[in-house]
NUVEX-314389 format. One line per field, with one value per residue (C-alpha): residue number from 1; residue in three letters; chain; x, y, z. Coordinates in steps of 0.5 Angstrom, whole numbers. Each point is the difference from the previous one (the first is absolute). Layout:
BEGIN
i = (NUM; ...)
aa = (ALA; ...)
ch = (A; ...)
x = (X; ...)
y = (Y; ...)
z = (Z; ...)
This chain:
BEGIN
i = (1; 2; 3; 4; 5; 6; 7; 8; 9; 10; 11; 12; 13; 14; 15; 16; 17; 18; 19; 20; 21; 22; 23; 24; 25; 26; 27; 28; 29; 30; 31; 32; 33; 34; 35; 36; 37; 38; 39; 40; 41; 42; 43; 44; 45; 46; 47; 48; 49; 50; 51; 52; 53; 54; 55; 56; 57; 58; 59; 60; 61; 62; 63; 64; 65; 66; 67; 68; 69; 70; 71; 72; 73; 74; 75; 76; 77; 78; 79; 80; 81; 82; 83; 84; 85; 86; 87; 88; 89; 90; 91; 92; 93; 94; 95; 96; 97; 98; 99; 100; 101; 102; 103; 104; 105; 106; 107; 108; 109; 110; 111; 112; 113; 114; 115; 116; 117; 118; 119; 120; 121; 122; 123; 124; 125; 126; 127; 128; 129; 130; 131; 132; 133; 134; 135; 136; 137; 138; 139; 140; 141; 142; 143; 144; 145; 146; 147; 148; 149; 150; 151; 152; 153; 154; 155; 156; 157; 158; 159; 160; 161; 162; 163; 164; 165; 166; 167; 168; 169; 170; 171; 172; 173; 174; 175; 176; 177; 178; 179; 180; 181; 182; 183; 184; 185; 186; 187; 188; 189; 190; 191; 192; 193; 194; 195; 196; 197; 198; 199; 200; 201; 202; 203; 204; 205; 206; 207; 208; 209; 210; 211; 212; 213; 214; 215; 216; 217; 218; 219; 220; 221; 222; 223; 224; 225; 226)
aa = (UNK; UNK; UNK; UNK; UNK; UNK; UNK; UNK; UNK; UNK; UNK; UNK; UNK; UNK; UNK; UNK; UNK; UNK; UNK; UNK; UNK; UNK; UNK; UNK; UNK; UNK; UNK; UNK; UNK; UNK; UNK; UNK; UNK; UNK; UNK; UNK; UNK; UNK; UNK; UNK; UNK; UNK; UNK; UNK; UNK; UNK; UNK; UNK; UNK; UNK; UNK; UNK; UNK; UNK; UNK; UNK; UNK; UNK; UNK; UNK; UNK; UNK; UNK; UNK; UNK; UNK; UNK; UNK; UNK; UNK; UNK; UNK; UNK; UNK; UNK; UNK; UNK; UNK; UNK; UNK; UNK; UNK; UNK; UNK; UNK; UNK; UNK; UNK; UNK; UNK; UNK; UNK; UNK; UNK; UNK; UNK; UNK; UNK; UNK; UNK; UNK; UNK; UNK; UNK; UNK; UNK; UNK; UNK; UNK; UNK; UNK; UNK; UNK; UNK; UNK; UNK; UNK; UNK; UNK; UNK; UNK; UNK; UNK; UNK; UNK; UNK; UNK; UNK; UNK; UNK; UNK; UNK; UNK; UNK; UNK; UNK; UNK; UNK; UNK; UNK; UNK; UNK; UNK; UNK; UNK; UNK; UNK; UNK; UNK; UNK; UNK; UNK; UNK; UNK; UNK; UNK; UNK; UNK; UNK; UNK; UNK; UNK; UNK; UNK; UNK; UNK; UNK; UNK; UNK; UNK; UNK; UNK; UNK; UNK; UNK; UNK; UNK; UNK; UNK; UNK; UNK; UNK; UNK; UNK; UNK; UNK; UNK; UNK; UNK; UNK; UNK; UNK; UNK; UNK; UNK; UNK; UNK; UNK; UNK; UNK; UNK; UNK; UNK; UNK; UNK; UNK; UNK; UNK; UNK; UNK; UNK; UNK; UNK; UNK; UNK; UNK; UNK; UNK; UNK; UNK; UNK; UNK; UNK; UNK; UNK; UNK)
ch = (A; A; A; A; A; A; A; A; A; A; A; A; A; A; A; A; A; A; A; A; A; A; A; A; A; A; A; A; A; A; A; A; A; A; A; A; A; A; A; A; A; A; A; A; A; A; A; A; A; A; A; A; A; A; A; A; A; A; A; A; A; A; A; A; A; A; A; A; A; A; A; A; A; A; A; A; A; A; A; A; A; A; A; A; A; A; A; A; A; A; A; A; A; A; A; A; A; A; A; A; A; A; A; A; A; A; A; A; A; A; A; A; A; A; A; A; A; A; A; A; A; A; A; A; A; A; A; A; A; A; A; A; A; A; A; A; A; A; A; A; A; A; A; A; A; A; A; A; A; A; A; A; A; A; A; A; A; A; A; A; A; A; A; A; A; A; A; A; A; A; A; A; A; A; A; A; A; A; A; A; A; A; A; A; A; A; A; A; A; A; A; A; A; A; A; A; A; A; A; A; A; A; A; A; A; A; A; A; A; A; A; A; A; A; A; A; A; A; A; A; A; A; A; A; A; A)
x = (0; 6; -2; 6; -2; -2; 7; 1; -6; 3; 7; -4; -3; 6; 4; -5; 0; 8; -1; -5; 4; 6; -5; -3; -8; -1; 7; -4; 4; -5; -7; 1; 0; -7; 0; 4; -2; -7; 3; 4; -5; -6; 4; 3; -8; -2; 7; -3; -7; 1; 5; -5; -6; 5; 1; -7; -2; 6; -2; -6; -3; -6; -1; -1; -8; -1; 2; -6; 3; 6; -1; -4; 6; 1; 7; 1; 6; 3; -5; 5; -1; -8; 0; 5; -5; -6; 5; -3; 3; -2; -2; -8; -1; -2; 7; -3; 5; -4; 4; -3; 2; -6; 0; 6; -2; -6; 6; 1; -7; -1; -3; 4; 7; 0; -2; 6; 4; -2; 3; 6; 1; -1; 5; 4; -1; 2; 7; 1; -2; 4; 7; -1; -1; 6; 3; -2; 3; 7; 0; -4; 8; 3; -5; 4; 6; 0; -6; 1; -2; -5; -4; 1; -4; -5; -1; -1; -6; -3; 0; -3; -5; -3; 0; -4; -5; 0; -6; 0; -5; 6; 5; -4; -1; 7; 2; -6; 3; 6; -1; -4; 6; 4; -6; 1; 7; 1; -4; 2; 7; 1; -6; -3; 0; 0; 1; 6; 5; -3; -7; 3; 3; -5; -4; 5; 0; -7; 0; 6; -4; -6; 4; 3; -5; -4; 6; -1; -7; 0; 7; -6; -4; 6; 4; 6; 7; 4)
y = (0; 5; 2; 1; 1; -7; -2; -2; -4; -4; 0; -3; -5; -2; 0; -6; -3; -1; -1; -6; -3; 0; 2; -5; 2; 0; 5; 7; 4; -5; 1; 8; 0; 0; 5; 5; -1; 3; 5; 2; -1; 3; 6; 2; -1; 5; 5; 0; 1; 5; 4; -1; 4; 5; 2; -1; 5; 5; 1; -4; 2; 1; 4; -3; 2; -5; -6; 1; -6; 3; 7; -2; -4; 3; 4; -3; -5; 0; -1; -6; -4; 1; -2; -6; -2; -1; -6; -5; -6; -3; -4; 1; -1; -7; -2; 0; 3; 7; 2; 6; 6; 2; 7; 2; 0; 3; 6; 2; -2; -8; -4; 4; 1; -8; -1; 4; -3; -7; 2; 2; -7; -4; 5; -1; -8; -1; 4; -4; -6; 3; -1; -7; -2; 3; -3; -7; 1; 1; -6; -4; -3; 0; -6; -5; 4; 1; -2; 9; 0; -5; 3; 8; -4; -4; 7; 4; -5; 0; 7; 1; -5; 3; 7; -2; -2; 6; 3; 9; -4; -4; 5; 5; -5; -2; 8; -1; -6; 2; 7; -4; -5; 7; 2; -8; 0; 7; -1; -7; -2; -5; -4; 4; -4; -7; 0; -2; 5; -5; 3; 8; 0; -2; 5; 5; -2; 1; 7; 3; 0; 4; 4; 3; 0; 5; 4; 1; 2; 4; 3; 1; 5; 5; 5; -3; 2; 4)
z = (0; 0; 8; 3; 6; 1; -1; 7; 2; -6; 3; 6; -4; -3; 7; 3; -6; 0; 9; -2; -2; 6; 6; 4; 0; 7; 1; 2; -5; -5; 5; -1; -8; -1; 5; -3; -7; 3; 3; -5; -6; 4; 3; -8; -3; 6; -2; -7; 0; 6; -5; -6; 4; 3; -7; -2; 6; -2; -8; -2; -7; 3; 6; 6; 1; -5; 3; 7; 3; 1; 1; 7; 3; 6; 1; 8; -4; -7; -6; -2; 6; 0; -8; 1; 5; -5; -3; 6; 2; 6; 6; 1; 8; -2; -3; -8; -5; -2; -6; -5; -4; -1; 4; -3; -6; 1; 2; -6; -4; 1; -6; -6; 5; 1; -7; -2; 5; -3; -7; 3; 4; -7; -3; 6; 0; -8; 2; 6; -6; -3; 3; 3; -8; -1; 6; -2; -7; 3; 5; -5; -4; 8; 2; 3; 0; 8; 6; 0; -8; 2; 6; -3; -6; 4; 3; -5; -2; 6; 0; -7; 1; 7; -4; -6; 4; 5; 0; 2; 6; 2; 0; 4; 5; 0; 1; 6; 3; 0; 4; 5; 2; 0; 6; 4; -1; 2; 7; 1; -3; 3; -2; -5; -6; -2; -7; -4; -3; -7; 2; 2; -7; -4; 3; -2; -7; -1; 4; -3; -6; 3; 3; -5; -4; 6; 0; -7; 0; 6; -5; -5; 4; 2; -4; -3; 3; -4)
């Protein structure tokens, strides 16, 4: 996708990859692993997206007035944080998942704004298909050459396979789940989450990919930077 801002969770992804491989699992170092690809991917998106709407509330193409839900939003803490809470992930008092972006778009005129949204998910996901292919193409004649060679290929399989059939639904959910386990893993580190660095990564793959194309669509509605 060209994000170079995602280089490093890539670098992380990298570096359990090669640990696998020479770290017992039960070592602490191996245990925290799903944790801090939580933390990190989580903590980026919401870097990202609060970025986006700061520029949107400093040079919107439209003025502010036309955006009511936006407008109403109280000035006791940052607009940014109020706006990012419309993202929701989170327990319900019953312990069942709530995952919704309904109320953020809603911000910036619900229906058409996801709309635009998902035009730029499917944009966003034939680049990220894009690359993979490519990937595929270079390691295809390595095959056999090296068990390196071998899981980058098998990987790079699954990861085509999983993103041809990622639906805008699936991803948006990703990105959700992804912010409701920052939310358990930053109020109980220790016991705060249970899913496997494999589950933490897929969530990843799909959300990167909504989460750009939001950014891209909140980009749409400011004044572009000289």
């Amino acid at each position: 996708m060209g994000n170079s801002q995602y280089d490093e969770l890539d670098k992380l992804i990298k570096e359990y990859e090669e640990d696998f491989r020479t770290i017992k699992s039960d070592r602490l170092i191996m245990k925290n692993y799903p944790k801090v690809l939580t933390m990190s991917a989580a903590s980026l998106f919401e870097y990202q997206i609060k970025n986006r709407c700061q520029e949107f509330l400093d040079s919107p193409i439209l003025p502010l007035n036309s955006y009511p839900n936006i407008s109403v939003l109280k000035s006791k803490k940052p607009k940014t944080d109020q706006m990012f809470t419309k993202l929701e992930g989170y327990d319900d008092d019953d312990g069942i998942e709530h995952l919704c972006a309904e109320k953020f778009y809603n911000l910036f005129g619900g229906q058409a704004f996801k709309i635009k949204v998902e035009s730029n998910f499917s944009a966003e996901r034939s680049a990220f298909l894009l690359n993979v292919t490519t990937k595929l193409s270079g390691l295809s004649s390595l095959v056999g050459q090296g068990e390196q060679y071998d899981f980058d290929y098998a990987k790079q399989c699954d990861l085509k396979d999983m993103i041809e059939r990622c639906s805008f639904d699936d991803a948006e959910k990703s990105y959700l789940s992804l912010k409701l386990r920052r939310n358990r893993v930053a109020h109980d580190y220790i016991h705060g989450l249970s899913d496997t660095f494999e589950d933490i990564q897929k969530f990843y793959y799909l959300a990167v990919i909504y989460v750009v194309a939001l950014e891209a669509t909140i980009k749409d509605l400011t004044v572009p930077t000289t």
